[in-house]
C-alpha positions in Angstrom: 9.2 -17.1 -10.0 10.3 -20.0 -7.7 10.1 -18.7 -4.3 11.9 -21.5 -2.7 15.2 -20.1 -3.6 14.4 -17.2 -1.7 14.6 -18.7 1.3 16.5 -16.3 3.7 17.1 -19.3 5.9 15.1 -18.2 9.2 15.5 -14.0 8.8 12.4 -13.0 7.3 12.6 -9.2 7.9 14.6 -6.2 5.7 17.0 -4.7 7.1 18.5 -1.7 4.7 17.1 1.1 2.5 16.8 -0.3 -0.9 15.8 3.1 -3.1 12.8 5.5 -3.3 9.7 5.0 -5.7 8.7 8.4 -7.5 5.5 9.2 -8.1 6.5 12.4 -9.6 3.0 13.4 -7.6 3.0 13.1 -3.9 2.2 10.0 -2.5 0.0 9.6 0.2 -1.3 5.7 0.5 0.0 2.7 -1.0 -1.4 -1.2 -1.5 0.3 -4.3 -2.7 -1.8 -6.7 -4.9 -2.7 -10.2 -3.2 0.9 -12.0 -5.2 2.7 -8.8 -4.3 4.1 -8.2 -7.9 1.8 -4.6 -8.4 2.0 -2.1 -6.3 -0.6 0.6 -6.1 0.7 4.7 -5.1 -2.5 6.8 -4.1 -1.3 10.4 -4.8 -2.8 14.0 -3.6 -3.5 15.4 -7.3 -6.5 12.4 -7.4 -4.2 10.2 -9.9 -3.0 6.0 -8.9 0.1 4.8 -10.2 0.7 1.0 -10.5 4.2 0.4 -10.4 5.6 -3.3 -11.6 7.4 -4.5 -8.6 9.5 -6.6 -10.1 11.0 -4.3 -12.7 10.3 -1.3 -10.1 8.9 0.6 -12.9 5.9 2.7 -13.3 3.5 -0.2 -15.8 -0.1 2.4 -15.4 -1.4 5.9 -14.4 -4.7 5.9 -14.0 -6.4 9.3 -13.4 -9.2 8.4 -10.8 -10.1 11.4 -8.3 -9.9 15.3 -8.7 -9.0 15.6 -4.8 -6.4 13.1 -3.0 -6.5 9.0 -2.9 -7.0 8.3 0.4 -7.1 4.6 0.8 -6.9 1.7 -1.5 -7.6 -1.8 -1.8 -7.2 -5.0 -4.3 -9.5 -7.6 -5.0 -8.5 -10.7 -4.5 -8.0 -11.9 -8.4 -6.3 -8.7 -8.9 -8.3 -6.8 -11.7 -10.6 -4.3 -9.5 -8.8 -1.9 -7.3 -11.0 0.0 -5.2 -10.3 3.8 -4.1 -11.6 6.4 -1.9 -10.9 9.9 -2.0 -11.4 13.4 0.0 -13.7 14.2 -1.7 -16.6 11.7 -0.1 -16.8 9.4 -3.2 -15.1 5.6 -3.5 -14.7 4.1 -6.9 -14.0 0.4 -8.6 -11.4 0.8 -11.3 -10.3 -2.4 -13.5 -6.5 -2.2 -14.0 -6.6 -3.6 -17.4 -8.1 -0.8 -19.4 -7.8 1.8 -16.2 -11.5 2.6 -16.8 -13.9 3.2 -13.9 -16.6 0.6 -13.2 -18.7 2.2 -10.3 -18.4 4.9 -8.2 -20.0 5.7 -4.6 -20.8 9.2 -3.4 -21.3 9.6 0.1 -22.6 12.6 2.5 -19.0 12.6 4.6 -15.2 12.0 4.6 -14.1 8.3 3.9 -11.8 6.9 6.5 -10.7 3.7 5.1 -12.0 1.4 1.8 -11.6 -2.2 2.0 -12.5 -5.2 -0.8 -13.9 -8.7 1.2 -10.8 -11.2 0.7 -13.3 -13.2 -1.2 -15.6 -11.6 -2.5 -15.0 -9.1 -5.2 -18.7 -7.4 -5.2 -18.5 -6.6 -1.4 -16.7 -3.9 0.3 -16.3 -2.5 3.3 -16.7 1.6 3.8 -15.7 3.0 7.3 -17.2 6.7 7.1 -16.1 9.4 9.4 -17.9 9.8 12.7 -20.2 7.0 11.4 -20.8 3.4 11.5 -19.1 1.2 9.3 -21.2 0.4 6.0 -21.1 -2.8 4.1 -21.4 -1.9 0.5 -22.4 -3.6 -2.8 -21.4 -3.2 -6.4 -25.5 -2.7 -6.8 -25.8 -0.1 -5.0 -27.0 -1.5 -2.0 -25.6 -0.9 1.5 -26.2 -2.0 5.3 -24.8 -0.5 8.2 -23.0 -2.3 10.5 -24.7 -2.5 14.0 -23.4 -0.3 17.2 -23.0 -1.5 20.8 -24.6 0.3 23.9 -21.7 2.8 24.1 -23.0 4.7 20.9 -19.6 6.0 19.9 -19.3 7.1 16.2 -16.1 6.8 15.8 -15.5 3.7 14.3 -12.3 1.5 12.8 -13.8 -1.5 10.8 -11.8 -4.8 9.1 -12.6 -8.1 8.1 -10.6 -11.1 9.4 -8.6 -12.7 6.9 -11.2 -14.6 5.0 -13.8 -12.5 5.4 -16.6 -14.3 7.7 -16.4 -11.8 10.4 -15.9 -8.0 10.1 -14.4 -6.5 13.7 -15.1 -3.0 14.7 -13.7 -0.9 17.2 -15.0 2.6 18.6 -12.9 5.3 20.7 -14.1 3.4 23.8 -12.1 0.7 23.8 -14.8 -1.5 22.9 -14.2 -4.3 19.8 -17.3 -5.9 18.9 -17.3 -9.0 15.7 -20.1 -9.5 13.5 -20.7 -12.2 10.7 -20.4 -10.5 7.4 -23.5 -11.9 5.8 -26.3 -11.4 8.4 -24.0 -8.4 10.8 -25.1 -10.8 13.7 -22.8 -9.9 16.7 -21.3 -13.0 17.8 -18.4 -11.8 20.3 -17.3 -8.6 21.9 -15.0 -6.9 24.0 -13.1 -4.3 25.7 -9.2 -3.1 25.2 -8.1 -1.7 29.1 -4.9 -0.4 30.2 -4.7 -3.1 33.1 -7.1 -0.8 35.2 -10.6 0.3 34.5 -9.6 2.6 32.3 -10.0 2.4 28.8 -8.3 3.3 25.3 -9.5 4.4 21.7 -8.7 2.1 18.9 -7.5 3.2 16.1 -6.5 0.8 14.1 -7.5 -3.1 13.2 -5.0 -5.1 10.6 -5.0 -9.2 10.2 -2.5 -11.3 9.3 -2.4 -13.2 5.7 -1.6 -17.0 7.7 -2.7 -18.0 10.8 -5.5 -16.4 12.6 -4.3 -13.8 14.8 -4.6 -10.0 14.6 -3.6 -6.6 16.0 -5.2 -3.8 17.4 -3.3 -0.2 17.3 -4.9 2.2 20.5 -4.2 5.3 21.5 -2.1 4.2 24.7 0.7 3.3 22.4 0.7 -0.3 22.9 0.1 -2.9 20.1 -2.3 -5.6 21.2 -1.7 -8.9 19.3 -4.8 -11.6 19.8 -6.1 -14.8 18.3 -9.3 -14.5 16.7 -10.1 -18.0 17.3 -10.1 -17.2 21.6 -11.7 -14.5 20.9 -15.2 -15.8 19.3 -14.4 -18.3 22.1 -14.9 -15.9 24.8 -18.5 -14.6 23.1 -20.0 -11.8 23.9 -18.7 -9.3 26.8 -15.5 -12.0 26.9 -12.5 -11.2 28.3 -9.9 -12.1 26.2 -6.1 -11.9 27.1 -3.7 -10.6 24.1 -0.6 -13.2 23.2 2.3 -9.8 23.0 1.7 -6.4 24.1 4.0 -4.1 21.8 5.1 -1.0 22.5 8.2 1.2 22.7 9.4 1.3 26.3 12.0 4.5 25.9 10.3 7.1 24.0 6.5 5.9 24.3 6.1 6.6 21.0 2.1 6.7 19.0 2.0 4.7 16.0 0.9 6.0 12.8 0.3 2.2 10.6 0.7 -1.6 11.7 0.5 -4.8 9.9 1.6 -8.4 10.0 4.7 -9.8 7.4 3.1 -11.8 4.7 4.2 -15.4 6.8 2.7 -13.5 10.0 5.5 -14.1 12.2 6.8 -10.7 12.7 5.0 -6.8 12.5 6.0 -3.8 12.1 4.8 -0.3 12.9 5.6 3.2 11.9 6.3 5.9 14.1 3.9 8.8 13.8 6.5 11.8 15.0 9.5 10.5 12.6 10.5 8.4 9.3 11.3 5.0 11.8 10.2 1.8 11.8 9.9 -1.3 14.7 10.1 -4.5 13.3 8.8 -7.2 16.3 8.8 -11.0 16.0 5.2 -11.9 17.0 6.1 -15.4 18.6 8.5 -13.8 21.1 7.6 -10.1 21.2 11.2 -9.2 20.5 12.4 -5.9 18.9 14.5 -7.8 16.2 15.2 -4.2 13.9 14.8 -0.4 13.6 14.7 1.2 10.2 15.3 5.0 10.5 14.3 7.2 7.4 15.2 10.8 6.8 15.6 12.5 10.0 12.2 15.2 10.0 9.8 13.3 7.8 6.6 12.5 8.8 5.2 8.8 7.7 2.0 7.8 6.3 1.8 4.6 5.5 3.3 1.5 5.9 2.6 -2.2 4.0 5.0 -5.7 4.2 5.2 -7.3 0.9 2.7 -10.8 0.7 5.1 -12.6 0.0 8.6 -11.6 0.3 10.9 -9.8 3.1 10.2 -6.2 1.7 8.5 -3.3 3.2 7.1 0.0 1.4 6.8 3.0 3.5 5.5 6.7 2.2 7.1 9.9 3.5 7.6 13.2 2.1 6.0 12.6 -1.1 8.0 9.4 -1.7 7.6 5.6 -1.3 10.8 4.0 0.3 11.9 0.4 -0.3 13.5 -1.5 2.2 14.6 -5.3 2.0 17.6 -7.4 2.7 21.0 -6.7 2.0 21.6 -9.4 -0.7 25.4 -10.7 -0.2 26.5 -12.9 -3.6 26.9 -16.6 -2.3 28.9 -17.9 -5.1 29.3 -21.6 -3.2 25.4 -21.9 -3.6 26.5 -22.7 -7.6 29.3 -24.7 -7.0 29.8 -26.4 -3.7 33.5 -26.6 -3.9 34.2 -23.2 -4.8 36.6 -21.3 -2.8 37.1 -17.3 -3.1 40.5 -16.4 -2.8 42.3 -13.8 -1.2 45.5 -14.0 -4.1 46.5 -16.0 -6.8 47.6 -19.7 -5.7 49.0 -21.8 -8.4 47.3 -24.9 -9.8 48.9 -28.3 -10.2 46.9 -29.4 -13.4 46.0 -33.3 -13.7 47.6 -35.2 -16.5 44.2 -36.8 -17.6 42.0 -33.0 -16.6 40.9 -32.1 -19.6 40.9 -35.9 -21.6 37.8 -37.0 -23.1 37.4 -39.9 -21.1 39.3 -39.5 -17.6 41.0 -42.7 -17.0 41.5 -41.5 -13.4 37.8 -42.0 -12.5 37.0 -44.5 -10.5 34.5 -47.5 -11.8 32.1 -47.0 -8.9 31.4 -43.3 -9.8 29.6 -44.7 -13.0 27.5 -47.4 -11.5 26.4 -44.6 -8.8 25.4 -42.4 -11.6 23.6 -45.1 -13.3 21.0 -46.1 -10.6 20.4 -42.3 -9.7 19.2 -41.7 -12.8 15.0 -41.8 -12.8 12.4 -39.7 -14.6 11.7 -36.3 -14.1 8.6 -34.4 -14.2 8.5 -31.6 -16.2 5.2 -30.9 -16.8 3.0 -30.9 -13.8 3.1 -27.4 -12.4 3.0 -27.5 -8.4 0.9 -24.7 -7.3 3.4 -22.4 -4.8 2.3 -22.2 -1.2 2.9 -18.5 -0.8 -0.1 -18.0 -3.5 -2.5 -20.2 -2.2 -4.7 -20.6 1.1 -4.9 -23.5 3.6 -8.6 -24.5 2.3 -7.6 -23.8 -1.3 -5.5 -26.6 -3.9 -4.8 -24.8 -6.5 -4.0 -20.9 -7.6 -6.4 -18.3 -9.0 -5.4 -19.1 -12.6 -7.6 -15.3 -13.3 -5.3 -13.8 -11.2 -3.6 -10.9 -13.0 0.3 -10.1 -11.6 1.8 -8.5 -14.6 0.2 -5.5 -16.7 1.4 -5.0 -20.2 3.1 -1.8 -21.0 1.7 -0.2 -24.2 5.3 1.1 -26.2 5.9 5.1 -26.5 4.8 5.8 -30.0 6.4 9.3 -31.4 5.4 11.4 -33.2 6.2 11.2 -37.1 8.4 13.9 -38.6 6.7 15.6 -41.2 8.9 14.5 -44.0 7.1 10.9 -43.1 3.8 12.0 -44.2 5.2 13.8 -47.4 3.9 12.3 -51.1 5.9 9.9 -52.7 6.2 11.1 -56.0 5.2 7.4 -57.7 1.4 8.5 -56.3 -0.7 10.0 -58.9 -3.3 12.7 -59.2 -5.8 9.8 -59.6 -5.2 8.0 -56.4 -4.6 11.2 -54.4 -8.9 12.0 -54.8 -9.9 8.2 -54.2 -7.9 8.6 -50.6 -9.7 11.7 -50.2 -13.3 10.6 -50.9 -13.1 7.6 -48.8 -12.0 9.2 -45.8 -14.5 12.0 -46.1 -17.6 9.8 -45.2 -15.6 8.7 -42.1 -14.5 12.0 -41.0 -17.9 13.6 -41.5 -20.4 10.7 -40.6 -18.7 8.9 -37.9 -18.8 10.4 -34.4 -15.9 10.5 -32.1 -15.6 7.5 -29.6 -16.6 8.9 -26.3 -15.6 7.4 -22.7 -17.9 5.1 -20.8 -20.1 6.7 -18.7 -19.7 5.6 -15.0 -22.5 5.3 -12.9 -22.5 7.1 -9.7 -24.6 5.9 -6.8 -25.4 7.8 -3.9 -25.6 6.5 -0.5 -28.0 8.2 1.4 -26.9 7.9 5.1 -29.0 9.9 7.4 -27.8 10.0 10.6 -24.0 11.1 8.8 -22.0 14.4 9.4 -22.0 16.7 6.5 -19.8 19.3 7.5 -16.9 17.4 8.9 -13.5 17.4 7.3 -10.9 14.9 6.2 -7.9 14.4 8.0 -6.2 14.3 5.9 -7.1 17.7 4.5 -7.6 19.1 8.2 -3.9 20.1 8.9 -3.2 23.1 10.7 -1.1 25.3 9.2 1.3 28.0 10.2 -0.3 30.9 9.5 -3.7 30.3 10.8 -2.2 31.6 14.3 -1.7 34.9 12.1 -5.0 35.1 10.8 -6.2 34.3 14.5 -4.2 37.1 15.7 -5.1 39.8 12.9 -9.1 39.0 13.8 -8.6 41.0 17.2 -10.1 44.9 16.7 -7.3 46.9 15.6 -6.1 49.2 18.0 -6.4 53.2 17.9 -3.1 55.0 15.8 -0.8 56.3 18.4 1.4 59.8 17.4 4.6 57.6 17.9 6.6 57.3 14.7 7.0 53.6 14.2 10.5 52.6 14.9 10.7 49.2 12.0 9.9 52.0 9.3 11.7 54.6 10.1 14.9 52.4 10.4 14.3 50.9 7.1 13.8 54.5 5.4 17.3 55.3 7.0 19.1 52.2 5.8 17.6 53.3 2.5 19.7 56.3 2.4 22.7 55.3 3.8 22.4 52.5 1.1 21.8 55.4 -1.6 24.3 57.7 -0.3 27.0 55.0 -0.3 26.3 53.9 -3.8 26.5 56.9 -5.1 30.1 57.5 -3.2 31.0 54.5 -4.9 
């Protein structure tokens, strides 16, 4: 894939719908892989589907949780994908053979799962109403330091390579810790230009350069560099480069995150199917994309590499990119459409074998432009590789293979030719009796389930996502009240129905 010749020329950010992605389950969370050609569906029936993004078909299912997929997250090579679900337990699955490597149970609700951008045995767990918990594949887990304020409610990310992990509590407060000792090296607070402060709910980096953005609670999107912010040290006051927010409605946002060059970010509404695309350097509003009017959104992620963005509502993941216009002039420079036929004075010497209308010059030009070419070095593409790094992760995996739909046989394939004798019919059958009756069935792998034993952690809470209030709770609220005495008044509802019964008899049988 060269990505040079998908240079939009300076407009990096989609602008139509460009087709849904069915799950045939509902999706609720989605996750592109680190080259952006997998793309990974969480779904509410516990099953992750990796779609190829190029071919925009479905290339794995992979049943992983009984309860729903609540966040997800790729290794940076590709092969592990790391899930958490409802029901308190995260697991490492390898996308090859879609078998389960590990799995984590913990004592409440999973927030958010996320893989260190290096490191593929490290992961970061943020817990609900709990510090954030740096796991590993052994088993082993630290938790990630609080400040003064205490406050349980915690957002946790590393920063794009993965030396620091920033936390942020419903105080406003952002404190950043190294990830291989937690020391706290630089902290914080978000304030709504008084005193005041504002919950965070939200931390997201960007893939180049080294800013980041925090998403509170006052509906403003805080965009900062991480580099003034270790800077500033501890109790700093750091100013944000764009404040983001949506002067007319004032409306919360659901999901944030950078485009995969960084220069622009988009957030989803959390009342509607829209999003707000912003150009970082500026501050801009450069697009809106409205969805289906009443859907709600869930989730929102910008392709790594490309100007695409995947959004979940209603069960379904919408594509939208750029409107791709056919440039016919970029294959031949002097080729002009026309509107109607013109005619075409044909040159005597056109189509000769040797055109004695050329011009002697043309030749010698020719002659000193030609020089070797290289066609077998392989220049690593910039979109795939880091500033410290040279070369690509030739481990990476981008592409699964499909395995082909076998069918079934008709029976007529399995029938006896009649060249086979008697003879050869009982040798099949006594060598396939030792196999059948010796030879166990292959069982699965079994996975090894650790449990991380977090004391100070809520066990009664529930997800959000599984905490949704529904209509007829009000009911059941009403119908607990003590039911009142029977009064001797015929009730009115009934009585009407048993009359529009008869009428409705007696003029049937009119009829």
């Amino acid at each position: 894939m060269n990505l040079e010749l998908l240079e939009s020329f300076g407009q990096n950010y989609p602008e139509d719908f460009d087709g849904t992605l069915d799950c045939i389950s509902i999706a609720i969370t989605c996750a592109f892989n680190r080259q952006g050609t997998l793309l990974a569906v969480g779904c509410n029936d516990g099953r992750i589907v990796i779609w190829d993004f190029l071919t925009r078909g479905i290339a794995k299912i992979i049943s992983a949780h009984v309860h729903p997929v609540c966040s997800l997250s790729w290794s940076r090579n590709g092969k592990k994908l790391l899930s958490a679900a409802t029901d308190n337990t995260a697991s490492i699955w390898d996308i090859v053979t879609a078998e389960c490597d590990k799995s984590f149970r913990f004592p409440s609700p999973i927030l958010k799962v996320q893989f260190h951008p290096r490191d593929s045995k490290q992961f970061l767990v943020c817990p609900m109403k709990h510090p954030a918990v740096l796991m590993n594949i052994s088993g082993e887990h630290r938790v990630v330091p609080l400040d003064d304020d205490s406050d349980l409610n915690i957002v946790a990310s590393y920063d794009r390579r993965g030396k620091h992990i920033y936390t942020g509590n419903a105080k406003g407060r952002i404190l950043v810790f190294t990830s291989t000792d937690l020391e706290l090296k630089a902290s914080f607070r978000v304030t709504t230009g008084t005193l005041n402060t504002t919950a965070i709910k939200s931390i997201e980096f960007a893939r180049r350069g080294d800013c980041f953005l925090v998403n509170s609670a006052d509906r403003i999107i805080r965009v900062y560099e991480s580099g003034e912010v270790l800077a500033c040290s501890k109790d700093g006051e750091p100013e944000p480069i764009q404040k983001l927010q949506d002067l007319v409605n004032k409306l919360l946002w659901k999901k944030c995150c950078f485009s995969g060059d960084g220069e622009f970010i988009v957030a989803g509404s959390a009342r509607q199917h829209s999003l707000y695309i912003w150009e970082k350097s500026v501050g801009n509003l450069v697009k809106i994309l409205h969805g289906t009017k009443g859907e709600l959104l869930l989730d929102v992620v910008w392709h790594p590499v490309r100007p695409i963005i995947a959004s979940i509502s209603s069960g379904l993941v919408s594509i939208w990119a750029q409107n791709q216009v056919e440039n016919w002039s970029a294959f031949a420079p002097d080729f002009k459409e026309l509107d109607e036929n013109v005619e075409y004075e044909e040159r005597e010497s056109e189509f000769d074998i040797e055109d004695e209308d050329k011009e002697k010059e043309e030749t010698k030009g020719m002659e000193e432009e030609d020089s070797e070419v290289d066609v077998t070095t392989i220049e690593p593409i910039q979109a795939f590789v880091s500033s410290d790094e040279d070369e690509e992760d030739q481990d990476a995996v981008l592409y699964l293979p499909v395995s082909p739909d076998i069918e079934e046989p008709e029976e007529s394939a399995w029938a006896i030719p009649p060249e086979v004798t008697e003879e050869t019919q009982t040798q099949e059958k006594k060598r396939s009796q030792p196999h059948t009756d010796n030879t166990p069935s292959p069982k699965k792998k079994k996975v090894k389930t650790y449990e991380v034993d977090l004391p100070d952690a809520p066990i009664d809470e529930i997800h959000p996502l599984l905490n949704v209030k529904k209509p007829n709770e009000k009911g059941q609220k009403k119908s607990s009240r003590p039911k009142q005495a029977k009064s001797s008044k015929p009730d009115k509802s009934k009585s009407k129905g048993r009359l529009d019964d008869m009428y409705g008899a007696a003029s049937f049988s009119w009829s």
